[in-house]
N, C-alpha and C positions, 0 to 999 in steps of 0.2 A: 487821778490814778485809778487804772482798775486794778478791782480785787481777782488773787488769783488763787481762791481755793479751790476756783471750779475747774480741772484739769480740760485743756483744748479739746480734746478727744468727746467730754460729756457737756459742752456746751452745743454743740452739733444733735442737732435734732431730728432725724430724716421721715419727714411723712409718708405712713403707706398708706396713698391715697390710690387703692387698689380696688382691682372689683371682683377680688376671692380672697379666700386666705390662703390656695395652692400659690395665688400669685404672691401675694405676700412673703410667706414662706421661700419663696424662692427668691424672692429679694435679700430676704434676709442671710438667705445660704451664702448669694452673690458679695453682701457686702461682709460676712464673717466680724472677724474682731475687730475691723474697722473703725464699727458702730456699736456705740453702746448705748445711744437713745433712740425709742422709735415713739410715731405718735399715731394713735389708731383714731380718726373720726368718723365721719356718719357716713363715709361711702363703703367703709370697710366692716365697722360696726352690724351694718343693717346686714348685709353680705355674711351673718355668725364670725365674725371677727373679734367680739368678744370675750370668749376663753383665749386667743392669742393671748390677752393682756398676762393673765397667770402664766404660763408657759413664756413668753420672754422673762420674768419676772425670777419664774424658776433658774432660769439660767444666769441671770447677774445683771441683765439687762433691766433698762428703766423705760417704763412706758406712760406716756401723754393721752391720757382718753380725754381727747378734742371733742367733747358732747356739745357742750356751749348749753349748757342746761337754762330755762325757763320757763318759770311756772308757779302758782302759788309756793309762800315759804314752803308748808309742809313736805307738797309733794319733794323740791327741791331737795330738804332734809334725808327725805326718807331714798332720794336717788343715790344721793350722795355715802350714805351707809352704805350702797351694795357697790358703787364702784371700789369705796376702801376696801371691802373684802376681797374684791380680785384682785390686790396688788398695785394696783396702776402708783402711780409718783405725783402725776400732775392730774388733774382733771379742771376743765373751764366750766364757766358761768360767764350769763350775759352780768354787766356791770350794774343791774337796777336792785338798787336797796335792801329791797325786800329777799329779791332774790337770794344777792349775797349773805347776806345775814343767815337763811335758811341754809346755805352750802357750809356757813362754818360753825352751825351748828351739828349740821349732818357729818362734818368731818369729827368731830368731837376730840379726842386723844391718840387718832389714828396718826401712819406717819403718812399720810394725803394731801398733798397742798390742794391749796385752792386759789385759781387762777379766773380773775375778771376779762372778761373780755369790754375791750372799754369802747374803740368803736372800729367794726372790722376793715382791713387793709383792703378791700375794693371800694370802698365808702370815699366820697371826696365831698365836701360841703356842699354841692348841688342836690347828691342823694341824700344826707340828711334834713334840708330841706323840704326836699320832695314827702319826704316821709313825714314831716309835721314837727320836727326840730327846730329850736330856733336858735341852735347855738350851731356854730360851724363845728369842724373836726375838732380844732385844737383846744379851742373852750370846753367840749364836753370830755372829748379824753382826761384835761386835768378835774374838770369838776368829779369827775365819777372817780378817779384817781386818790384824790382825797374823799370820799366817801367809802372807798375799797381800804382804807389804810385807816379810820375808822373802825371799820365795825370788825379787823382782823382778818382779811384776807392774805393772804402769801405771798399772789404774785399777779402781774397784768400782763397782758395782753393788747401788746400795739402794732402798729409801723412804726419802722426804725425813725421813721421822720419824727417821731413825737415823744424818743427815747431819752433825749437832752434832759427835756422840758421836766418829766417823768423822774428823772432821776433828782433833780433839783426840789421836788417835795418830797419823795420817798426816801432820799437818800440809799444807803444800803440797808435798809431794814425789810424791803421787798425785790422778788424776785423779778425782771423785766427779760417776758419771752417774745419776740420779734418773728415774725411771719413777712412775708413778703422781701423774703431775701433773695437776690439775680446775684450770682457771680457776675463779675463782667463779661461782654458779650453771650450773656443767655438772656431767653426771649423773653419779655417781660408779662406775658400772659394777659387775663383779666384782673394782675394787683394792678391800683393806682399811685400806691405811696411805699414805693421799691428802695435798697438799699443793697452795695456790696457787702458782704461778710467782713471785713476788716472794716468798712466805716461803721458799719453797725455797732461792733464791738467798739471798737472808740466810742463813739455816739454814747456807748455807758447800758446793751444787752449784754444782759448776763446767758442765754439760748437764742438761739437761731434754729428756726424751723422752716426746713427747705425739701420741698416736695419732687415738683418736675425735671431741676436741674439736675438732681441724680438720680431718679429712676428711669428717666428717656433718656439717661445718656449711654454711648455706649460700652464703655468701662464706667460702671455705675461707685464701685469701689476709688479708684482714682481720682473722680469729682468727691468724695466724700475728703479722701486723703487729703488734696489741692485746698479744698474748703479749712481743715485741721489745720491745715500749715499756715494758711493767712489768719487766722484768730490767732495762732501763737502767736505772730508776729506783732498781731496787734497788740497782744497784752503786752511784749515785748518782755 
């Protein structure tokens, strides 16, 4: 059964993977009340996309600072303090140990979740290998999975493909955010491990984050609506 305290509307996540904040900004004009999450990462960040975070935040809006933070605990701590004070809702971390640990320390009694990124949705067990892994996708997403739920993290970060698995150790005690969402017939880009918005939401995400399919579309507001209407359905 899914839980349904999360209202259809705030499980919609729309990434402004943007390369201004006028563009941004005019996104967000475009999709109005539509949307009520947005998620700012390193393309819009680097871009002073930053203050956006406070400024949706003033408005009612909830914002996802997609950092994917790594680094000694400290520094991670001491990052983690200055995102709470902008406001943001979510903020990620790579899923290693140390790291996380440092994030929830850094989040201390703020209302800041802290979000693992366990391993990212263009990764397919070739590339983790490549990179000196010896665990394919599914083995490390759960091991880091239970090591995130451990040391107190909030929430992860997967492909819908590994949200079953995910939900079968975390139960509902953490949050599960999905990336690499395609509506049907949208292009599937450089994800590897893609899912519709209503299987996902079965599958047992609690957010979807979807970037290209409503910002290149051309009623960008309509894909976010179409997208609302199939998670309701799914929660049913």
């Amino acid at each position: 059964m899914i839980p349904a305290e999360i209202a259809p509307k705030d499980r919609l996540i729309v990434a402004l993977d943007l390369p201004s904040v006028d563009a941004a900004e005019a996104m967000i004009a475009r999709l109005g009340d539509s949307v009520t999450f947005y998620k700012i990462g390193y393309q819009l960040a680097y871009a002073g996309g930053l203050p956006l975070i406070g400024k949706l935040a003033d408005k009612g809006k909830k914002v996802f600072a997609d950092l994917k933070m790594h680094d000694i605990g400290n520094t991670v701590t001491r990052g983690v303090e200055s995102v709470a004070r902008l406001g943001a809702t979510f903020v990620t971390v790579h899923a290693y140990p140390q790291t996380m640990k440092g994030a929830v320390e850094g989040r201390g009694s703020s209302n800041l979740k802290i979000l693992a990124v366990t391993v990212l949705t263009s990764y397919n067990d070739d590339d983790l290998h490549a990179a000196g892994f010896r665990l394919g996708v599914s083995e490390l997403v759960e091991a880091r999975a239970q090591q995130a739920q451990v040391l107190g993290v909030d929430g992860l970060v997967s492909s819908p493909e590994e949200v079953g698995a995910l939900r079968k150790i975390v139960g509902h005690q953490m949050s599960l955010v999905t990336p690499g969402i395609r509506p049907a017939g949208a292009a599937r880009g450089d994800q590897k491990r893609i899912m519709t918005p209503g299987r996902a939401i079965t599958a047992g995400a609690d957010y979807l984050v979807v970037g290209r399919p409503v910002l290149e579309a051309t009623d960008p507001r309509a894909i976010a609506d179409a997208i609302h209407a199939e998670i309701a359905q799914a929660i049913g």
